[in-house]
N, C-alpha and C positions, 0 to 999 in steps of 0.2 A: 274811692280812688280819686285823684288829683288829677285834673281835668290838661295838664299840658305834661309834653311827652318829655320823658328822662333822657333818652338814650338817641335818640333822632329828630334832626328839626322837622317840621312841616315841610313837606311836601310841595316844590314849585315846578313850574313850565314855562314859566315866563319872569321876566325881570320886569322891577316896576317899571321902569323904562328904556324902553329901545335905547342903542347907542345911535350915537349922529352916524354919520356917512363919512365923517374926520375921523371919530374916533373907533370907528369899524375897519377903515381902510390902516389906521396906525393898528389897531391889534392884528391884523392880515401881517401885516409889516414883520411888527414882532412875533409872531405864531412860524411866520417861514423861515424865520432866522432863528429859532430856539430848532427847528424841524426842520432843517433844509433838505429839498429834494434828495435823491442820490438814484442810477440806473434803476435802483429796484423799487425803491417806497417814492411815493408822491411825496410833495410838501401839506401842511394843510389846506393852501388853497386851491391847491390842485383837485381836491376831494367835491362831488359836486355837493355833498351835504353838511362841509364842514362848520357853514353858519348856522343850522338846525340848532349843533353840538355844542356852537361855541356861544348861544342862545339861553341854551339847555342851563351849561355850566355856569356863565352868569346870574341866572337866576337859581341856584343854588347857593351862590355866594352873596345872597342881598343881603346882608349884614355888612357888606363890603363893597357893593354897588357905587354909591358913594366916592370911596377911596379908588377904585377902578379907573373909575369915568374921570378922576381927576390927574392921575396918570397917565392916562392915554391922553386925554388933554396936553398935557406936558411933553408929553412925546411926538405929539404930531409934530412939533413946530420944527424936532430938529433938524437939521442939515445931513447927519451922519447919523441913522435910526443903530446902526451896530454900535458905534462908539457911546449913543445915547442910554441905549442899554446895558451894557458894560459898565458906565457909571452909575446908574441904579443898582446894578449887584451888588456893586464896589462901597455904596454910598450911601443906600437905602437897603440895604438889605432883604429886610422885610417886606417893601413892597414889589422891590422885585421877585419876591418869590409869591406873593399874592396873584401880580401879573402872571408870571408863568407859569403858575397851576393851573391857572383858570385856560388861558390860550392851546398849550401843550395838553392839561386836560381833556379838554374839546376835540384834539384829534385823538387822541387814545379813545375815546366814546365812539367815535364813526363807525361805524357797520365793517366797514372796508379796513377801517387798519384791525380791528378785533379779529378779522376773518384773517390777514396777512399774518397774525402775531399769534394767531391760533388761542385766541381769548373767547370763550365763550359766556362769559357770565357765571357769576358764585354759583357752585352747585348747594346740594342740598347734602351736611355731609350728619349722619343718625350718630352720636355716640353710643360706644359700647356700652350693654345693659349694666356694667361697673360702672361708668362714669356718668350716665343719665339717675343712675341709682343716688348716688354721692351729691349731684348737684341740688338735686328735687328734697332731699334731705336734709341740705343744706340752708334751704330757703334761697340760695340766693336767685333763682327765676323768678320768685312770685312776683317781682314789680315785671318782667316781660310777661308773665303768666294771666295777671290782672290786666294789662294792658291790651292783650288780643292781638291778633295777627295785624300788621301792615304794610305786607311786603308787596311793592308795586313794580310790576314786571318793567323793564325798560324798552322793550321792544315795543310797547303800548303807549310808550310815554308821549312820541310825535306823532300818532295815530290819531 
């Protein structure tokens, strides 16, 4: 079997490196304007673990680290953070949606909005002995089948 994984990248907890304290306070910036407050849900900085998450989610995108850090770089300096971002939608497309995964991500992850959104984490769902019959016959498992289990609980992940 081939020693690097088909279907999932490795497994991170940390990004290779910290953001500054510029470019932490600008993603707070953009993370509460993609998610603004309202009576019922907090913003994400309202959340007290939402840098854990937006931590978490970072390091999950280090293939994109990089391009991140260099956005948020871009962004700190503006005058107008809503109109700044608005033109990255507008103009950058793509890295606007890189940003927004990542920040907005981060609060969908918190403990607290999963519990508000009544998200609990993928279950475990068996298919029917027709359709587990079909697949295994199929071959098409044997690279998840050879590969072994590596399903890493999330609840474990900031522990």
């Amino acid at each position: 079997m081939s020693s690097h994984r088909l279907s999932v990248p490795a497994h991170r907890t940390r990004a290779q490196r910290p953001l500054s304290v510029a470019q932490r306070a600008t993603a707070h910036q953009v993370a509460d304007l993609l998610v603004a407050s309202t009576d019922r849900d907090p913003s994400p900085t309202q959340l007290g673990d939402y840098d854990q998450w937006l931590d978490l989610a970072l390091a999950a995108r280090a293939e994109s680290l990089d391009q991140l850090l260099g956005i948020l770089d871009q962004l700190q300096d503006a005058d107008d953070i809503d109109r700044a971002v608005r033109e990255l939608d507008r103009s950058h497309g793509e890295q606007f949606h890189l940003l927004s995964s990542v920040v907005v991500g981060a609060y969908f992850m918190c403990p607290e909005v999963c519990d508000r959104i009544g998200y609990h984490g993928q279950r475990r769902a068996a298919p029917r002995t027709d359709e587990a019959f079909e697949d295994l016959a199929d071959d098409i498992l044997d690279v998840v089948i050879e590969r072994g289990p590596i399903y890493v609980d999330p609840a474990q992940v900031l522990t």
